[in-house]
N, C-alpha and C positions, 0 to 999 in steps of 0.2 A: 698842302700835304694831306692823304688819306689817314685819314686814324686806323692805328692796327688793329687787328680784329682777327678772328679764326673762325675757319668754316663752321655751320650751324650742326649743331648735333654731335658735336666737341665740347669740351670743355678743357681750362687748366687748373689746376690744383693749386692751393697756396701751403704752408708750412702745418696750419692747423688740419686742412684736409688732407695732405696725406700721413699727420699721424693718424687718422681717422680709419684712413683706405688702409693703413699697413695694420692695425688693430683687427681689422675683418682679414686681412690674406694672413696672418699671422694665427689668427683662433682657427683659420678654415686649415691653413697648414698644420696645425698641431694636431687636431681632429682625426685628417686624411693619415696622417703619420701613424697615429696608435691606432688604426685599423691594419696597417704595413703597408702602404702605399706607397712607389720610389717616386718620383718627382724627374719629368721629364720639359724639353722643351721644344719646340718647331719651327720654322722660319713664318714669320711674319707674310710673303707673298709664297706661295704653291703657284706652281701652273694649272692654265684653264682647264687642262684635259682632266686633272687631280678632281675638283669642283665639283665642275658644272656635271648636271646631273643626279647630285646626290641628295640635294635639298626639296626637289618637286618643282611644278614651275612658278610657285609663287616666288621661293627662294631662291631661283638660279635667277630672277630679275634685281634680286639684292646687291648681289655681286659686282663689290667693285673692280673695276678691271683696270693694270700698270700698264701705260705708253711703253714701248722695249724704248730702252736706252743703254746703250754701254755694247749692245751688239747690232750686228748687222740684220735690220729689217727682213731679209728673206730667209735666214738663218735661224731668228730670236722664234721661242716659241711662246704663244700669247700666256700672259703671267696674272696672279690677283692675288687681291689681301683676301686671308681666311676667313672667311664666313664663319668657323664654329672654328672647336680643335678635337671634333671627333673623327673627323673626315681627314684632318692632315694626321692626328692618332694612328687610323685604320694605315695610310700609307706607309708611316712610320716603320709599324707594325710588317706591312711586308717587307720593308728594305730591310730591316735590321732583324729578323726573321732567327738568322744564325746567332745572335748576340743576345736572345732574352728567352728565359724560362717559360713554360705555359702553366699553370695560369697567369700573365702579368697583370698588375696591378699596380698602374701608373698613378699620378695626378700630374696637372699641369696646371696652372695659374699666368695668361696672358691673353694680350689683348684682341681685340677679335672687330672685322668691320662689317657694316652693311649698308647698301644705300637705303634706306628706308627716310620716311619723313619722320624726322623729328618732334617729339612731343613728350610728354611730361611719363617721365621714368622707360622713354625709346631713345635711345641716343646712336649716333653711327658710329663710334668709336667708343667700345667700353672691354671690362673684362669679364672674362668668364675664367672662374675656379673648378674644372673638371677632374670628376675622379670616376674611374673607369678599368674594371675586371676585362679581359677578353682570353679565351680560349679553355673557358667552362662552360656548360649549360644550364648548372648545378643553381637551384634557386636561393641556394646560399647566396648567391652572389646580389639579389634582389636583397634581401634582409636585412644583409651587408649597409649597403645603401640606404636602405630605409633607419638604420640606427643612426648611421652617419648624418642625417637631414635631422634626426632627432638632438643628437649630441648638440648640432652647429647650431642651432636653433635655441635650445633651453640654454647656451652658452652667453649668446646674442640676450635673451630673456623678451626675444619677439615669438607670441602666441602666432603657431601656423597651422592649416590643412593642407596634409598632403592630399591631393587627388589620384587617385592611379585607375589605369582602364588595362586592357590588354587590345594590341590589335587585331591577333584574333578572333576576338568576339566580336569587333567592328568590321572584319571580311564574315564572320558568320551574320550578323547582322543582315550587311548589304546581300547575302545568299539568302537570307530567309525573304528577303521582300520583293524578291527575284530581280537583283540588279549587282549579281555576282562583279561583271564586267563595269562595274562605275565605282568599284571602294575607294580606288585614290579621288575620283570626285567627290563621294559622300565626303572621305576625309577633310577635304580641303574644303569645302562648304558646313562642316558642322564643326571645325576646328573654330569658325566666326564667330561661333553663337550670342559668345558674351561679348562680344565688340559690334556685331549689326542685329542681335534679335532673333523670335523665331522668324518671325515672318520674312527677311530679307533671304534668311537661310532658305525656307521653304522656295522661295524666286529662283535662288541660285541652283538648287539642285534639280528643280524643271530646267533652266536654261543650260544645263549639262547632260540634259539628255535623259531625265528620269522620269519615266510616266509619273500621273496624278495616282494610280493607285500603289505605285510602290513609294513616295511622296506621302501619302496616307497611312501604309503601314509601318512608316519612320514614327510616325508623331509621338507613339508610347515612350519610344526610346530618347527623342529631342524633350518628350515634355518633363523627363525624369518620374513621369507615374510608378516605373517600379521601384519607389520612394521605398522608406523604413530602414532596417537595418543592412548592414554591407550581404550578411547572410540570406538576409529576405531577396534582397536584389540579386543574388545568386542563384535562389533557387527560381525565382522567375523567369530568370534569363534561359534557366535549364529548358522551359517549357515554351518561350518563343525560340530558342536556338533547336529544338528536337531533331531536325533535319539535317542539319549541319556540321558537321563531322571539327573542322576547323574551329566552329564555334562552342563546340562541346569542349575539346581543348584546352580554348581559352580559356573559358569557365572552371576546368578542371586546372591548371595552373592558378588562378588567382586564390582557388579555393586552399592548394597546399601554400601560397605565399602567404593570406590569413592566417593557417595554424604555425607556420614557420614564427610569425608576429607573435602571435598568442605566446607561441612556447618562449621565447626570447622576451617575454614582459616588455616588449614596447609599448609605451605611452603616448606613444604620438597620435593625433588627433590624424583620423587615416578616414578618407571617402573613396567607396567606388562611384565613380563619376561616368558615365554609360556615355556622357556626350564628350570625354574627352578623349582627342583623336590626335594632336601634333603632328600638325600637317610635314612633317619630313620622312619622304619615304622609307629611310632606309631602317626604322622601326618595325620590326614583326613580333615582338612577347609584348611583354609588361611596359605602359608610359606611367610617368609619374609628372605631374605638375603640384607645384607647392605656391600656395596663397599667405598672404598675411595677412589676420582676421583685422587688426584692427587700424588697416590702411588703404584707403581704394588705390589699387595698382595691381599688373599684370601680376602673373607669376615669378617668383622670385629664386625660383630653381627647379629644373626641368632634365627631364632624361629616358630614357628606356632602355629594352632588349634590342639588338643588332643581329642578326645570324648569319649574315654570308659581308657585312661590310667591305672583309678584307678582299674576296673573292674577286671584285672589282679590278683588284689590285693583282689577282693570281693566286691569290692564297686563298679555297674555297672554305664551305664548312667552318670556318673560325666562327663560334658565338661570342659575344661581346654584352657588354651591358655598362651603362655611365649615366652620370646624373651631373649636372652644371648649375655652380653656384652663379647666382649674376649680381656680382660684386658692387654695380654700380647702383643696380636697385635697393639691394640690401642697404647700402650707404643710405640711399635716400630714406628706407624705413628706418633705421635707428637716428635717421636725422631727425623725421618729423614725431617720431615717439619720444625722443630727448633720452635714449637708451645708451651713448657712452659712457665707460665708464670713468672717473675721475683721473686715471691712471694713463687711460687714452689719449686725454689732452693732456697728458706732462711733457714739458718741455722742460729748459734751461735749469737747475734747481736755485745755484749763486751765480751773485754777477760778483768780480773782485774792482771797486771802484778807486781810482788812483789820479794822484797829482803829479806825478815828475816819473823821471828814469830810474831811481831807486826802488819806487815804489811799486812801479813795474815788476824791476828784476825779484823783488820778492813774492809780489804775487803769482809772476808765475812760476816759480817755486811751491805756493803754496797749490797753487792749482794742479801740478801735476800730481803732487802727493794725493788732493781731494779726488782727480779722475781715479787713481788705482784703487783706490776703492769702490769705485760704482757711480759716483756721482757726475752730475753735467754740469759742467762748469765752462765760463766763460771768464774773460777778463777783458772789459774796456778797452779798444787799444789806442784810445788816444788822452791826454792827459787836459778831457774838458773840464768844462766847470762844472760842478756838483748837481747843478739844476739836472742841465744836459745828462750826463751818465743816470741819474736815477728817473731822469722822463724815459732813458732806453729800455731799463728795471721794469718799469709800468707797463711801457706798452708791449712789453711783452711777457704780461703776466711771471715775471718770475719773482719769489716767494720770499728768498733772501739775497740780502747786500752783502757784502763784507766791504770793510770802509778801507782804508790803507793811508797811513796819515806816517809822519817821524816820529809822533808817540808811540806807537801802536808797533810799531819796527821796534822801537827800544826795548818793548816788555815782549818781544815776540810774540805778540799776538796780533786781531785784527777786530774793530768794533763792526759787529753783526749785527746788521738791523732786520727785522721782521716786516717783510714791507705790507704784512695785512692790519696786523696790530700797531706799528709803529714801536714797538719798543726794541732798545737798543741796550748791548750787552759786551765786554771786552771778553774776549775769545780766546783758546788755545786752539792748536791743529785739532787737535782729539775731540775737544767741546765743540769747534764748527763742524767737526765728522757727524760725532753725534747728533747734533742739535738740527741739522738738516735730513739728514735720514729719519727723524723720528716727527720731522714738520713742527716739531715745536720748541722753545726755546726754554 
């Protein structure tokens, strides 16, 4: 017989990891909430026509694509699991069109697939935690977000850089070095940098069709020379973008999303990153990618400006802007920094340990009384031996016993053992309330 196994770039959760995962969707849901965020959801496959297209062509070879089943072959229209959930968002968005307000201000928290190879913090099956303004232009809605990555972050107590570029400064860019007609190439060749180098970059954007001397007037901008402040890098940019209408713009955008920060005392560690581009087309303002300083791994939440997304769809002019938490990496950063917190891993708090049918019937009695107050409780259900029931205790980390004997019935109570310190105590309902809620006896 094969031993069972699941596809590579998957994984499954056991009882510790998903108090772990529901800790990160739970602080990421409370966050999006008290910015006013309604919480929506989408169907797991979209059709092909939905999709493809909207990712660039690195992305649309991502896409995994569903066999039709349940209809007829000539009939079925080609179906896939969702690549992100801004793009089944955007649709959302024009279906239900009559049913929501402008500006909305969704989130959404589920899962998302890509065929991608597998490798440490890429997985083909994970979640993303999207929160997403659409049907303002208004750079509050930037801000917004930018507090929001700040909040979720000092919550987490993982030190991050945000990065943020704008894309029109990267189509003023590609205009200034005269290769207007190659920005989604530059895009997707300087989107690499940090995964093949300059050098592999500098190959790929020759082999796209970019002379050696528009190649050459790249390099300032790939090598990050107009280094120093976010402001320095501003004003630089003013003076290689002079020509370019689009890239002037952009610069003037990023310049009012700066004092937007300023005025709003955000503390978050914030870079203009000139080389970052998010190869997904359908970005035109502001990208933001966010690093964790003190973990080598991708970006660990990622987003931008949208302006005609919905348009695709029929619904022109809608601006939009979203940023995506990626739940599955975050997991891994607060894994390998040792950052849960103690609360995260609580489980069970009493187990109720018993010998017979009597002993049963009062324990759980007493345990339902212990549930209504807050507490997690379990009771043994079967009447082993003493070993047994407190080896179940252990290995699953829970904290206290309560013992259940025909003594212990008699005086209505139950002897409560401390399973860290070992010491052991005869109990009322109230005193095992307390004495477990306060973890100490």
């Amino acid at each position: 017989m094969n031993k069972p196994n699941i596809p590579k770039g998957t994984r499954d959760f056991g009882p510790i990891e998903m108090v772990r995962r529901n800790y990160i969707f739970d602080t990421i849901r409370d966050v999006f909430k008290k910015y006013g965020f309604e919480q929506i959801e989408t169907p797991s496959m979209e059709l092909m026509s939905t999709l493809m297209g909207k990712y660039g062509e690195e992305g649309d070879k991502l896409l995994f694509r569903i066999q039709n089943s349940g209809e007829k072959a000539a009939e079925a229209p080609e179906k896939g699991l969702r690549y992100d959930l801004t793009v089944p968002f955007a649709r959302y968005v024009v279906q239900h069109r009559e049913e929501i307000s402008f500006p909305f201000k969704r989130f959404q928290i589920q899962p998302v697939w890509r065929a991608d190879r597998p490798q440490k913090g890429r997985y083909r099956e994970f979640y993303q935690c999207d929160v997403d303004v659409i049907g303002t232009e208004s750079l509050l809605a930037e801000l917004e977000l930018i507090q929001i990555v700040e909040e979720v972050y000092k919550r987490f107590g993982i030190r991050v850089c945000l990065h943020i570029n704008n894309r029109k400064i990267l189509a003023g860019i590609a205009e200034s070095i005269g290769a207007a007609d190659k920005m989604i190439d530059i895009t997707v060749a300087i989107d690499k940098l940090d995964k093949i180098g300059l050098e592999k970059v500098n190959e790929e954007l020759l082999e796209r069709g970019l002379s050696e001397d528009s190649v050459q007037k790249l390099q300032p901008i790939l090598n990050q020379e107009s280094g120093g402040t976010n402001q320095d890098k501003l004003v630089r940019l003013k003076d290689f973008l002079a020509g370019s209408e689009i890239g002037l713009k952009g610069v003037k955008e990023m310049e009012q999303i700066f004092e937007l920060i300023d005025v709003a005392g955000v503390q978050l560690n914030i870079e203009l990153d000139l080389c970052l581009a998010r190869g997904l087309n359908y970005y035109t303002g502001a990208i933001f990618e966010v690093k964790a300083l003190d973990v080598q791994m991708g970006s660990i939440t990622g987003g931008g400006r949208y302006d005609n997304l919905t348009g695709i769809f029929g619904l022109p002019n809608v601006s939009g802007v979203g940023i995506s938490f990626g739940a599955d990496r975050i997991y891994d950063v607060l894994s390998e920094l040792d950052l849960y917190p103690s609360e995260a891993e609580a489980g069970t708090q009493l187990l109720f340990v018993t010998f017979g049918e009597a002993e049963l019937r009062y324990a759980l009695q007493w345990a339902k009384s212990l549930r209504a107050q807050g507490l997690r409780v379990e009771v043994y259900p079967e009447a082993a031996k003493m070993k047994k029931q407190m080896g179940y205790a252990d290995a699953k980390h829970i904290p206290y016993v309560a013992i259940v004997g025909s003594n212990e019935m008699s005086e209505n109570k139950v002897m409560l053992k401390n399973m860290t310190s070992g010491e052991q105590k005869l109990c009322s309902l109230a005193e095992v309330g307390d004495c477990v809620l306060e973890t100490a006896c």
